[in-house]
N, C-alpha and C positions, 0 to 999 in steps of 0.2 A: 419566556423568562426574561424580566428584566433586571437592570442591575441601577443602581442607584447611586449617582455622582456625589462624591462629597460636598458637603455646603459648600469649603472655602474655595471649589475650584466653577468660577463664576463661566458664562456658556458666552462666548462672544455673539456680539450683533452682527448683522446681516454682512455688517460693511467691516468689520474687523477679522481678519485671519485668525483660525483656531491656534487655543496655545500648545506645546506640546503635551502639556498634562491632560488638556481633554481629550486630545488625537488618542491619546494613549487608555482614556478611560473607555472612550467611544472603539479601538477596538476590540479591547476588552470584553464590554458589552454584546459586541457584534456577535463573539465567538460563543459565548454563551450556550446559547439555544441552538446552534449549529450542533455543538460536541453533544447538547442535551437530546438532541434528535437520536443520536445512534442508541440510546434506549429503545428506539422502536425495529431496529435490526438485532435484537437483543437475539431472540431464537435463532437464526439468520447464522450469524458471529459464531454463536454453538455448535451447532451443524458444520458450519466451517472447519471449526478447529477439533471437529470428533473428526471429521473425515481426515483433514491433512495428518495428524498423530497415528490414526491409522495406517495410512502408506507410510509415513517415514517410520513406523517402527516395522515395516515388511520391506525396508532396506532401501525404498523410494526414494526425490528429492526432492525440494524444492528450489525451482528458480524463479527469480524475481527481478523486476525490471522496472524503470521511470524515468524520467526528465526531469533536471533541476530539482525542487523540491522535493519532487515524488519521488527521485531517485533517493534522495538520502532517507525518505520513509520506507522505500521497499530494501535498502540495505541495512534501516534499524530491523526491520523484521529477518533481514536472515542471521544477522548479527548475532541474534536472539536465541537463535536454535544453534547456530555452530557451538556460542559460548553457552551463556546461560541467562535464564529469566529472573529464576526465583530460587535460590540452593543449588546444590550441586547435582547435576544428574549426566546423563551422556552426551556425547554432541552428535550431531544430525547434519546430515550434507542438506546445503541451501546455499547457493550461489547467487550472486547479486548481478547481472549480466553488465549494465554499464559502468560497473566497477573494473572491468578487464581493460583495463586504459587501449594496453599496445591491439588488442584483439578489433576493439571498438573504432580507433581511430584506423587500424589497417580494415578494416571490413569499409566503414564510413567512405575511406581513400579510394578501393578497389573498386566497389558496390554502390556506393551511395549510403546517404546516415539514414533514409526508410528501410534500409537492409541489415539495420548494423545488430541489432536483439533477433532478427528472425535466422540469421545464419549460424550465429551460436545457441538459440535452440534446436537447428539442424545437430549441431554437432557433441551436445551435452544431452538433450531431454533423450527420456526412452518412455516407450507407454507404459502410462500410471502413475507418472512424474505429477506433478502440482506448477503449472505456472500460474504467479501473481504476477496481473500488472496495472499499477498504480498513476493514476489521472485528473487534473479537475476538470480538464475538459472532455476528457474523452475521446480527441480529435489525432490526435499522433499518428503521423501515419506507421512510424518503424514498431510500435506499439502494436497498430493492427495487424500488419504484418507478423509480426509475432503469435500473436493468437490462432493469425491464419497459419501457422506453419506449428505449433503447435497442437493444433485439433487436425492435421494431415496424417500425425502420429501417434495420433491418440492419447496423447497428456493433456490433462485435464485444465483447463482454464476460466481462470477467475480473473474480475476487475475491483479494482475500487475507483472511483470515479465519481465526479460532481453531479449534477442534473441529472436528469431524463428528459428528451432522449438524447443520446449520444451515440455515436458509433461503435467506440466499444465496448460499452455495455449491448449493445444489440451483437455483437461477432462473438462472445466469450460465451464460454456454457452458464456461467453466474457471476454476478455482479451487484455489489451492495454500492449502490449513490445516492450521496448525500448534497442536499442540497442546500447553495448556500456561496456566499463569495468564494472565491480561488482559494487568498490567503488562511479563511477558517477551514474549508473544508480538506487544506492540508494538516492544519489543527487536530481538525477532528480525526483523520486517518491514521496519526500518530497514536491516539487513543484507540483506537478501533487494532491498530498493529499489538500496542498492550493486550486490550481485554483480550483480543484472539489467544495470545501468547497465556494469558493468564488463564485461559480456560484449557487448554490444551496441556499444561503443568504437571498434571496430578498422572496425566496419565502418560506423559513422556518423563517420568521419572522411575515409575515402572517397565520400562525398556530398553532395551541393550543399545541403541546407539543404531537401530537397523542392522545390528550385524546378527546374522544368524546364530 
């Protein structure tokens, strides 16, 4: 998919700096066909969000975890289930792991910052739980460590992540990657946190909140 520049905004010569109106149409463009990709994780996404709706209305949770960008996409996504998506319906436990400032930066201090998500899934996940954790590269090490210490205890782990291959998409039980610059493919993951939440709707409004 292309996008098409307005006439008045003319494309500089080889020897001239872009102006800010093309940088901005040019990233525009870029994102495009990134975000238009996850049509093709479309079954994928469904699956997804039948399974996670399922455990969180058998009382389960979700935690979720990222760096930088990814972090504030995997705290829109629990955001989502504590509050709400779409109307009113119950909230759902879902924890945002790098959002525990004091826990993160004492773990980080104690531990090390590759230690800092896999010690508070020691101390919060139980088997059955759902962790998400979100990436463009893939490469994180406190990230893989997480999965590693999650699949120790049997909760279930998911990625979202740029390319293939990457590492943690190969350590994680499933992972949908999109491929594509950094910046879009954080784009596109904000979208992919939607549709999941958006499919997941109909049947977490039919449910108590996981409480028995």
């Amino acid at each position: 998919m292309t996008i098409d520049l307005p006439a008045t905004t003319a494309r500089p010569t080889s020897d001239e700096p872009a102006s800010s109106a093309s940088l901005v149409l040019d990233h525009i463009a870029a994102s495009v066909p990134v975000i238009a990709s996850l049509a093709e994780h479309g079954d994928h996404i469904a699956a997804w969000a039948d399974d996670l709706a399922s455990r969180l209305g058998r009382g389960q949770r979700l935690l979720a975890a990222g760096n930088g960008g990814s972090a504030a996409e995997a705290q829109h996504l629990t955001s989502e289930l504590v509050g709400r998506f779409d109307g009113d319906r119950p909230a759902f436990s879902a924890i945002s792991l790098h959002a525990e400032s004091s826990a993160v930066t004492a773990i980080g201090n104690d531990y090390g910052y590759e230690h800092v998500f896999a010690r508070q899934v020691h101390a919060h996940a139980r088997a059955g739980d759902v962790l998400v954790l979100l990436s463009t590269s893939g490469k994180s090490e406190n990230l893989l460590n997480a999965a590693r210490a999650a699949r120790s205890i049997g909760v279930r782990t998911w990625a979202m992540t740029g390319s293939r291959p990457n590492p943690l998409a190969e350590v994680v039980d499933d992972a949908i990657c999109i491929d594509g610059p950094s910046a879009n493919v954080q784009e596109a993951q904000l979208v992919l946190v939607h549709a999941l939440c958006r499919a997941m709707e109909p049947a977490l409004k039919g449910l108590r909140g996981g409480r028995p």
